[in-house]
N, C-alpha and C positions, 0 to 999 in steps of 0.2 A: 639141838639147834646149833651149837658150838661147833659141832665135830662139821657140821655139811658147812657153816658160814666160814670154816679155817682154811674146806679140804674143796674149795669151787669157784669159780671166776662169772660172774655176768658177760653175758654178752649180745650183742644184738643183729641179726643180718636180713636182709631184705631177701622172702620169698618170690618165686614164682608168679606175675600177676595171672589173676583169676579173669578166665576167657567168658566176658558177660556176654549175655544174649545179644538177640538183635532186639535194637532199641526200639523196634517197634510196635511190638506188640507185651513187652517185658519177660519176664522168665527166668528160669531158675539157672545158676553157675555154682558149682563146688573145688575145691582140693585139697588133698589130701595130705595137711601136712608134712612136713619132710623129719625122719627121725632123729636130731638132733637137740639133748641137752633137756633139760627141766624146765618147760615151757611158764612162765612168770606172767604175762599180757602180750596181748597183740593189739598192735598199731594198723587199720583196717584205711588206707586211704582210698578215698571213694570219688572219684570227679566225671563229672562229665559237662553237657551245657544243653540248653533249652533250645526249641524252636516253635513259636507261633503261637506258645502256650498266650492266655489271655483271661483266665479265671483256676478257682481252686473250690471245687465242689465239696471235698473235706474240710476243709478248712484248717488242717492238721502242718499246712507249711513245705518246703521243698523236703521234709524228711517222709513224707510221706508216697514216696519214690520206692523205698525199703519197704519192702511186704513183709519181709522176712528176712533176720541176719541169723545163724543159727552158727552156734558150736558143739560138735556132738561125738560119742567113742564107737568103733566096732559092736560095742554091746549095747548102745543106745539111751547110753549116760547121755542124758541134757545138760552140758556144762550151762551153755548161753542162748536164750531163744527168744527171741521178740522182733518187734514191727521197729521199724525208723524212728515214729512217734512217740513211741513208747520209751525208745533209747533216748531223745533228744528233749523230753519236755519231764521223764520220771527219773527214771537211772541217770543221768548227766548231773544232774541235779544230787547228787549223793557222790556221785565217786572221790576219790581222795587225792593227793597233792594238797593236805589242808583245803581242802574243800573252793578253791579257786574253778572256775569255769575253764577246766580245760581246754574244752571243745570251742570256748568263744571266737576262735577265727573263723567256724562254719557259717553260713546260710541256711543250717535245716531247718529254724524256726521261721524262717523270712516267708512271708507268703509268694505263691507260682504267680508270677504275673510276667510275661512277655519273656524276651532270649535272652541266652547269656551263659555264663559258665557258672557250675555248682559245687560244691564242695559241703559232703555230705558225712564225712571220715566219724568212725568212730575208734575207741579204744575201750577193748575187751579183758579186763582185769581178772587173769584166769588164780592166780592168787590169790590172797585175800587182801595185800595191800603192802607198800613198798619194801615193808618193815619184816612181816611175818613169812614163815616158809610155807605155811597154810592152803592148801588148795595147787601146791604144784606138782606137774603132771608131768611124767619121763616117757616124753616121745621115741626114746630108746628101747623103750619095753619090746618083747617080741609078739607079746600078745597084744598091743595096745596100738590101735590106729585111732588119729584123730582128724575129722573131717570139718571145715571151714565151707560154709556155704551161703549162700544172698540168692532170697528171691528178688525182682524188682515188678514193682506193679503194672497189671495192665493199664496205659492211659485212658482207657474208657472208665475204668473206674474211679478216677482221680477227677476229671475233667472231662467227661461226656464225651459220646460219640462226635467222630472228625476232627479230635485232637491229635496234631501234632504230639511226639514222646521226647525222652532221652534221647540225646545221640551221641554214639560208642561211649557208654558207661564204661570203667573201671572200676578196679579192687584191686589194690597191691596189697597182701599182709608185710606188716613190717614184725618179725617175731624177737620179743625177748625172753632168753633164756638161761640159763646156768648150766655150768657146764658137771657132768657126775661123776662123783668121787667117786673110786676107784674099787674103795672099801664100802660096801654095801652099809656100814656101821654107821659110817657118815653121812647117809641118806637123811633126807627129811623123811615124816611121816608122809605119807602117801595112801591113805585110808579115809579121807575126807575129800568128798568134792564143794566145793566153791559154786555155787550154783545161782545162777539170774536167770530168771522167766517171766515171760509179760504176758497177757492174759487181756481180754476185751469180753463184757456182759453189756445187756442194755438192763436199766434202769428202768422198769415200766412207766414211770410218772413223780408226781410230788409225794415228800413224806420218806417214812423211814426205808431205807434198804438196808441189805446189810448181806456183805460181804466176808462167806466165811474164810478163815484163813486154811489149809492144807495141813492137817497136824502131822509131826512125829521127824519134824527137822526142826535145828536150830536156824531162828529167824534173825539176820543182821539186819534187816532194814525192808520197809514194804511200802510202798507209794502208789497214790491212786493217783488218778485223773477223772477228774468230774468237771468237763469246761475245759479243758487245753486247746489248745490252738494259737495262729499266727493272729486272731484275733479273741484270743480266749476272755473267758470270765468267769466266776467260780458259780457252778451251777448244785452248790451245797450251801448249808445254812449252819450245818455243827458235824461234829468229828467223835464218834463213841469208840475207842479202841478197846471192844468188851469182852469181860473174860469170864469165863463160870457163870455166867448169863449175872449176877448180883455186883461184880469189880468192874473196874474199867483200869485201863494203864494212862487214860489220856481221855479226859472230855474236853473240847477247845470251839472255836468257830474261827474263823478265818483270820482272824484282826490278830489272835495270839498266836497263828502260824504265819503270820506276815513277819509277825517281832522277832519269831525265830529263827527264820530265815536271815533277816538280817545279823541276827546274833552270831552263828553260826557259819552263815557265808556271804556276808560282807554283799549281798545283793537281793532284790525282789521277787518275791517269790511267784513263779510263773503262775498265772489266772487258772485256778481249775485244780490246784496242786496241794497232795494233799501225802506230806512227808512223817513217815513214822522212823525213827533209827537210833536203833540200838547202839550203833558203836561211836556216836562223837557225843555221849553222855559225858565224858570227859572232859572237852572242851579241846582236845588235844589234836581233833582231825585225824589225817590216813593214820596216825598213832595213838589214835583213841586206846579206852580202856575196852575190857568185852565184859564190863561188871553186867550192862543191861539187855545184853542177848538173851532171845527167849525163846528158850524150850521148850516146844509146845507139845513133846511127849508127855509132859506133867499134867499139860490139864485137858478136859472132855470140851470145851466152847471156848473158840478164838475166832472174834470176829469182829470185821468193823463194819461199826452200826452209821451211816449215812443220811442224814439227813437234804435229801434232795430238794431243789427247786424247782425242776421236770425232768421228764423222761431224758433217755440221753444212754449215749457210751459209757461205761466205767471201766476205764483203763487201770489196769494193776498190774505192777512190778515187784516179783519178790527177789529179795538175795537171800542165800539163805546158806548154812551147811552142811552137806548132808554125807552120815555116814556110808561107806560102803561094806556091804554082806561080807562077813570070814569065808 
């Protein structure tokens, strides 16, 4: 870690903006980062503005524009892949800056009602956090292309047939990165990826669900959504994070993830929101300890056991880290 933090400089420049579709019908836009430096996070700013809208049949809020933000390699490494939703009511809610609401200048949680201009931006922490060299990626490689893409949703799905859409959506990346030392020596490791993925199942009804986790990567943090929305309410009763089908990591109901929330990050915690993380056991924030990350190669049953109050979405966000093949 010495040798890369003595022999490298940060720095940050503003890509190419991303050519969105036509706003009216939505649709998918990509590019192809530029190969420049040990990519750290990307600043994704996303605007556009509304016309004629007049209801929000999701009920999931202006973020629900974003069908699809995805970061992905030539090989088809999923660095970053999820829905708007997913990004602005599970993931926001965990990232680091001491755990402050980054994102709070947006509107993606405001509910779509009538015209105006939106501001949807996210940021993509392709590292592991301000501090660590973990998870970054040398856009200089020969072999290694990295592609940035946004789907945005059709308005029929959002807001029923003969709505009005977006008009002219953007996407500028704003990329930070570190510049690569010279001596290969001085390299970070570059054998872990940094990995967030969102995931959407239904709920068939009331009573237990249960949600297995994916084993055989290290887990940083995993969040549901049961009840999110611009008008959300928690559509769970208790929280089993069970392990070997006999342990649990965490039995709770809402009232002690309310407390924790506040504990933790100084705000309320969104309706429907249901926060497991390993890495601010510390108290310390983006500089937490990793005493409580978990390795789910160790064990045969990782899952969260849900106790619903009806049928429904369950939205889930993993971070995680995952090795790559010798």
């Amino acid at each position: 870690m010495d040798g890369f933090q003595f022999n490298t400089r940060a720095k940050t420049f503003m890509s190419a903006a991303i050519a969105c579709p036509s706003a009216a019908n939505g649709g998918m836009a990509f590019q192809q980062l530029p190969p420049v430096g040990f990519l750290s996070r990307i600043h994704c700013v996303i605007r556009g503005s509304l016309q004629n809208w007049n209801n929000d049949v999701l009920g999931l809020g202006k973020a629900a524009f974003i069908q699809q933000l995805r970061l992905y390699t030539n090989s088809n490494n999923q660095i970053f892949e999820m829905s708007g939703p997913q990004y602005h009511w599970l993931l926001r809610e965990m990232l680091d800056s001491e755990y402050v609401d980054i994102l709070g200048d947006t509107d993606a949680r405001a509910a779509v009602a009538g015209n105006g201009a939106f501001n949807l931006d996210v940021v993509i922490p392709v590292a592991l956090n301000l501090r660590d060299a973990i998870g970054l990626i040398n856009l200089q490689s020969d072999t290694l292309r990295l592609t940035l893409e946004v789907t945005f949703a059709n308005p029929v799905a959002i807001a029923g047939a003969g709505a009005s859409y977006l008009i002219n959506p953007t996407l500028v990346p704003y990329l930070e990165v570190f510049s690569v030392p010279t001596n290969p020596r001085n390299w970070p490791r570059i054998d872990l990826i940094h990995q967030m993925l969102g995931h959407v199942e239904v709920m068939p009804g009331a009573g237990q669900y249960a949600y297995q986790w994916p084993k055989g990567n290290v887990y940083l943090q995993v969040a549901h959504g049961a009840g999110i929305g611009s008008a959300g309410a928690d559509n769970f009763t208790f929280y089993n994070l069970r392990v070997q089908q006999s342990d649990s990591l965490q039995l709770t109901d809402p009232f002690y993830l309310d407390r924790v929330h506040w504990q933790t990050r100084g705000r309320a915690r969104p309706p429907g929101g249901i926060y497991w993380d390993g890495m601010a056991s510390s108290g310390l924030g983006t500089y937490g300890l990793t005493r409580d990350l978990f390795d789910s190669a160790m064990v045969s049953d990782l899952a969260s056991v849900i106790t619903a109050g009806a049928g429904g979405n369950l939205h889930t966000v993993r971070r995680q880290l995952v090795a790559l093949a010798a």
